[in-house]
C-alpha positions as CSV (number, residue, x, y, z in Angstrom):
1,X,2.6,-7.9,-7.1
2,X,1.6,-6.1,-10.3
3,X,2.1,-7.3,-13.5
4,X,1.8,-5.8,-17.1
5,X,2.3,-7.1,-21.2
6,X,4.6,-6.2,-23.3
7,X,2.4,-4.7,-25.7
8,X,0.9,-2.1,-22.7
9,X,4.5,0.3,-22.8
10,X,4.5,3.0,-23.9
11,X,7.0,4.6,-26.0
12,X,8.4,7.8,-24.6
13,X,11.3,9.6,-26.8
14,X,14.0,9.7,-24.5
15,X,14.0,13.4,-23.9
16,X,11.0,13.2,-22.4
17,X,11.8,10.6,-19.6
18,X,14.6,9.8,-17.1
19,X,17.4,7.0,-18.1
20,X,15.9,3.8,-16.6
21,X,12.1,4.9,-16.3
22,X,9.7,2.9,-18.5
23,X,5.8,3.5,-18.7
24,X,2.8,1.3,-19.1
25,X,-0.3,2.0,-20.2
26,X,-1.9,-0.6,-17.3
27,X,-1.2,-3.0,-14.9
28,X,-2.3,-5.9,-13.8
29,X,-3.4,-7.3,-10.1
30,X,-3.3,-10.6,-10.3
31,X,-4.2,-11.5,-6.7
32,X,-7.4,-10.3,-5.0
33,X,-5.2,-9.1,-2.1
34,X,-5.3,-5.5,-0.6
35,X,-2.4,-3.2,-2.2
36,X,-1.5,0.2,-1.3
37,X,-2.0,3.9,-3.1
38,X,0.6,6.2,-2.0
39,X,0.9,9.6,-2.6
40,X,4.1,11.4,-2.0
41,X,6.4,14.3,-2.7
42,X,9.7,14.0,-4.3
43,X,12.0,16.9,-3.9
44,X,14.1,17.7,-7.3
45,X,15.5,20.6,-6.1
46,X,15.1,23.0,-3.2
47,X,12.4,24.7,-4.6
48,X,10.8,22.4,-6.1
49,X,8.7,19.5,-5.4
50,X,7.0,16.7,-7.6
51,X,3.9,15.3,-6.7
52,X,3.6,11.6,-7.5
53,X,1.7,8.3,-7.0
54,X,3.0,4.9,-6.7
55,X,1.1,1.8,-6.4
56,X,2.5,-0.8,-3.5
57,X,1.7,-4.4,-3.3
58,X,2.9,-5.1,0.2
59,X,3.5,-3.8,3.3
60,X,7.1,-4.4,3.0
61,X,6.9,-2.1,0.1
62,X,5.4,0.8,2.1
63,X,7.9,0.2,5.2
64,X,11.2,0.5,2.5
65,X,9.4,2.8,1.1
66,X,8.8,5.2,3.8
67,X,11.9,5.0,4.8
68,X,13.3,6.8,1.8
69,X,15.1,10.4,2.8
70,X,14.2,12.1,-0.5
71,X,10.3,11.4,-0.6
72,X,7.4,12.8,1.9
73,X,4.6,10.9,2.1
74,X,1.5,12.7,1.6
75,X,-1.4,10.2,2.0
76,X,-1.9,6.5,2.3
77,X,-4.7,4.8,0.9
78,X,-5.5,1.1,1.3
79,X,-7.0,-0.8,-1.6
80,X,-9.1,-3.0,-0.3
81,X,-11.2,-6.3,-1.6
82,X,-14.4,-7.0,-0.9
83,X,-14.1,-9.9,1.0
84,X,-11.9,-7.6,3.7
85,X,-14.0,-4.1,3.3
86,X,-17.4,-6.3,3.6
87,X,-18.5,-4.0,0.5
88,X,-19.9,-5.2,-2.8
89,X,-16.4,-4.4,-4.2
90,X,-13.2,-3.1,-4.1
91,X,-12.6,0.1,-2.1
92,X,-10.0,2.4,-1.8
93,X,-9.8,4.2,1.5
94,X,-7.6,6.6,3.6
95,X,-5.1,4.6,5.9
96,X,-4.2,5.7,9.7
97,X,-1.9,3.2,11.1
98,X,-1.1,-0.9,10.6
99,X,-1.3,-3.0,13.7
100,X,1.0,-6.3,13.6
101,X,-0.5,-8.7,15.8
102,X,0.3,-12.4,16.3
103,X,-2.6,-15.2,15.5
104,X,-3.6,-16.8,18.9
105,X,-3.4,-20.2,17.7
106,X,-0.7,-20.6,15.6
107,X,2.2,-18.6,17.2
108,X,4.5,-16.9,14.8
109,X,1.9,-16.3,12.7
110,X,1.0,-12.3,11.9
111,X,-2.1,-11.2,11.2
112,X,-2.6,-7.6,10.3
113,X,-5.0,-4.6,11.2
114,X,-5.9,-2.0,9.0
115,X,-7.1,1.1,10.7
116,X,-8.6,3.5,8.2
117,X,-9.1,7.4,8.6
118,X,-12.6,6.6,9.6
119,X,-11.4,4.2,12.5
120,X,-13.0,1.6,10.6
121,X,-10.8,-1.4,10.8
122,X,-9.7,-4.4,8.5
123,X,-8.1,-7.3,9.7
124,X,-6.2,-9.6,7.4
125,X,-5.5,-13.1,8.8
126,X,-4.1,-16.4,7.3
127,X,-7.0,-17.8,9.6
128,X,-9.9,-15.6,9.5
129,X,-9.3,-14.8,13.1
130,X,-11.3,-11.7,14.5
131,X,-9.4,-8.7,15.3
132,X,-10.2,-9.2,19.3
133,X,-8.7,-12.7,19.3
134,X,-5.4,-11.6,17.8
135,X,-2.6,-11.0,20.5
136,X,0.4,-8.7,21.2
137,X,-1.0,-5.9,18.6
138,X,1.6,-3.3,18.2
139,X,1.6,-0.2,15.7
140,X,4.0,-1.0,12.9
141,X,3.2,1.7,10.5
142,X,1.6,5.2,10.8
143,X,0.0,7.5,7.9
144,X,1.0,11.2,7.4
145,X,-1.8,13.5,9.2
């Protein structure tokens, strides 16, 4: 979940935007919780393509959004805290795939893998359970090559 002010839009004469579209100047992240930055291609006409980014605070986000017939996904990059990335801050890095897996203790509870470009891996788990503890991994999302 992103968040923004009021005072942050941006004013845009309506010639120069889309019906609908609104800009901000920033967002917010509330949560220290990994997020995704995806860049994609949206096709306005045959010929041409648009380049964009957008900014996804959950996987279910990035599933719906991959799923969308007029964009191509280009790149995925994970956002990353520190307490995930074991860095001294955040990181943003390029994404490979996203393991579901099920916590071995608590059943019916996901847990998630993050396997990075660099086949480094992340997990994110309710219960701070170590990747080779989790059980019934399965591939649930993979990045463009």
């Amino acid at each position: 979940m992103f968040e923004t002010h009021e005072n942050a839009e941006l004013k845009v004469e309506p010639v120069f935007s889309e019906p609908g579209i609104r800009r901000w100047r920033y967002v917010i992240n509330p949560l220290h919780t990994h997020w995704f930055h995806v860049t994609y291609e949206k096709c306005k006409t045959d010929d041409v393509a648009l380049t964009q980014i957008i900014f996804l605070s959950d996987l279910e986000q990035l599933e719906e959004f991959s799923r969308l017939k007029e964009i191509k996904i280009l790149r995925v990059d994970l956002v990353s805290p520190k307490y995930m990335n074991g860095a001294s801050g955040w990181k943003m890095e390029p994404l490979k795939e996203i393991w579901q897996a099920e916590e071995p203790y608590n059943k019916g509870q996901p847990a998630y893998v993050f396997v990075l470009s660099s086949n480094t891996k992340y997990v994110y788990s309710a219960l701070d359970t170590p990747e080779r503890e989790l059980i019934d991994k399965k591939v649930i999302f993979l990045a463009p090559e």
